[in-house]
N, C-alpha and C positions, 0 to 999 in steps of 0.2 A: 669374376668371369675370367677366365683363362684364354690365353691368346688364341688356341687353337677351335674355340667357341665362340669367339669375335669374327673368326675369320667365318665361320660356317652360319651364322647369321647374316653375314654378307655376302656370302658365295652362292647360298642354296637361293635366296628368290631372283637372284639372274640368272640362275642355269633353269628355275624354273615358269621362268617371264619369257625363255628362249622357246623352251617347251613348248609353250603356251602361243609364243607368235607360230612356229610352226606344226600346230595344229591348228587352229586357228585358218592358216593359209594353206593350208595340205600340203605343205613341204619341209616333213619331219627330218626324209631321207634326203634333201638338198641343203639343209641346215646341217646334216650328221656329215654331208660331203665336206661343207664349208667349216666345218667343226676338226675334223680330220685333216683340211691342208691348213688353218692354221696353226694346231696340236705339232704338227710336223716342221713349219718354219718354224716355229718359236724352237722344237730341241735341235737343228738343225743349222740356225743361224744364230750364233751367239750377236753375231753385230745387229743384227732386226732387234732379237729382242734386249740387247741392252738399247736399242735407240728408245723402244717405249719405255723402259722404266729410269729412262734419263730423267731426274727431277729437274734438271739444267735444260730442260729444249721444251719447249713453251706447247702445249694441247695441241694447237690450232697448225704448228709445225708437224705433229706428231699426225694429227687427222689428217692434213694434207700427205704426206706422205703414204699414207696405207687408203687413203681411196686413189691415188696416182698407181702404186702397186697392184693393191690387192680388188681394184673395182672391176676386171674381168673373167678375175678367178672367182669372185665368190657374188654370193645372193646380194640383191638389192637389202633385201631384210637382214641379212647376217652383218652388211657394211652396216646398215643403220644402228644395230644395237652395237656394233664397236664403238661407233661416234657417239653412242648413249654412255659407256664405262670413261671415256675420255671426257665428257662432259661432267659428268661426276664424280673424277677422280679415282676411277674403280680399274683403269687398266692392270694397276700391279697386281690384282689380281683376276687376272686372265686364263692363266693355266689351270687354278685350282676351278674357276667356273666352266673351263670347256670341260674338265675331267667329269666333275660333278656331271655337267650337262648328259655328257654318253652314258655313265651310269644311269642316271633318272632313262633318258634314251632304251637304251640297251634293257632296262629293266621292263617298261612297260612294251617293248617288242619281243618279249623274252629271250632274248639275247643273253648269253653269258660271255664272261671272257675270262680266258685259263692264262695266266701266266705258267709257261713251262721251261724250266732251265733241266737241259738235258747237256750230257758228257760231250755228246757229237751231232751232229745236225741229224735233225729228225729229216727221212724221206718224205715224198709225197704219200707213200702208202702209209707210212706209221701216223700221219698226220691225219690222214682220213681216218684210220681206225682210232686213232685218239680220240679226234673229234665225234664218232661214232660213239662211243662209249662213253663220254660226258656228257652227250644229250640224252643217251638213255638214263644214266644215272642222275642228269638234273628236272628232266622231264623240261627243256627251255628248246623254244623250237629252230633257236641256230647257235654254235658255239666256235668263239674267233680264238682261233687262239695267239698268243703274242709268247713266241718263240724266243730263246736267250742261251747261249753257249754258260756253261760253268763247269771247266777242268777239272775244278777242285771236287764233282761228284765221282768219279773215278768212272761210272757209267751206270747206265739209267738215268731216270729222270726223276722229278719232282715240279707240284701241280701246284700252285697257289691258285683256287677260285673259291671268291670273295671269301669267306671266314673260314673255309675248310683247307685244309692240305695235305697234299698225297705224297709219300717218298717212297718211291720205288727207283730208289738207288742205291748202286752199293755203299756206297758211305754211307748212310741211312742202315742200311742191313749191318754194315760192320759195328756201328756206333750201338743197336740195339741187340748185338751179342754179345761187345764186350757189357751193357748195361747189363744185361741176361748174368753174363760168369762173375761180374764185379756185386750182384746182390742175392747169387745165389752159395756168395761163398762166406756169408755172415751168418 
């Protein structure tokens, strides 16, 4: 069994035990809030989350401190299943079960999410016509997209959603014209 198959037997039934309390309690979309501000401190604060995956600071240290923190910001249910992965030794992985989690999420609300690395910052209007046009062409009835600067596209963009991707950029255009005159001259 390979590592990245270890992990996914361990990751998929807590993102889908999370699922499951917030349907269960009808607060899918209070779990996706509390799933989204702790997604956001862990890439945000390296010192939080190196404090969880300190093997050196004892559970019961670690539990204390994130219901002192995090018990105003977040759901009585989303604290408890934290206190469940620290009880089990499951917090190291944390990130890969929230990510999971918004997938399975996102999936059964038909939600998509477009990763877009475009040259210059997309406007609000290119943003909406984007968004406009990968829900026609997913047929998903909202589509978030998560926005990313890359220079190195010279300009246009480029669409990573889930196993498809779009390059409409010009380095994308340059790359498949020199492919174009590099195999049409053999």
């Amino acid at each position: 069994m390979t590592a990245k198959t270890a992990v996914s037997r361990i990751v998929y039934p807590y993102a889908e035990a999370l699922i499951a309390i917030g349907q269960e309690t009808n607060t899918i979309d209070c779990i996706n809030k509390d799933v989204n501000i702790i997604s956001l401190l862990l890439k945000d604060s390296k010192e939080f989350k190196d404090f969880l995956l300190n093997p050196l600071i004892s559970n019961t240290d670690k539990k204390n401190l994130v219901k002192n923190i995090l018990n105003e910001q977040i759901s009585d249910n989303f604290l408890r299943f934290l206190l469940v992965l620290f009880d089990r030794n499951r917090i190291i992985y944390l990130e890969s079960i929230l990510q999971v989690y918004l997938e399975l999420s996102y999936d059964r609300l038909s939600i998509k999410v477009a990763e877009v690395f475009s040259a210059s910052a997309l406007s609000s209007e290119q943003q909406k016509t984007l968004v406009d046009k990968l829900r026609d062409m997913t047929g998903a009835k909202q589509v978030k997209l998560v926005l990313k600067i890359d220079k190195e596209l010279i300009g246009g963009f480029t669409i990573q959603l889930g196993s498809r991707f779009i390059d409409k950029s010009i380095k994308g255009q340059l790359n498949q014209m020199a492919n174009c005159l590099s195999s049409s001259s053999i």
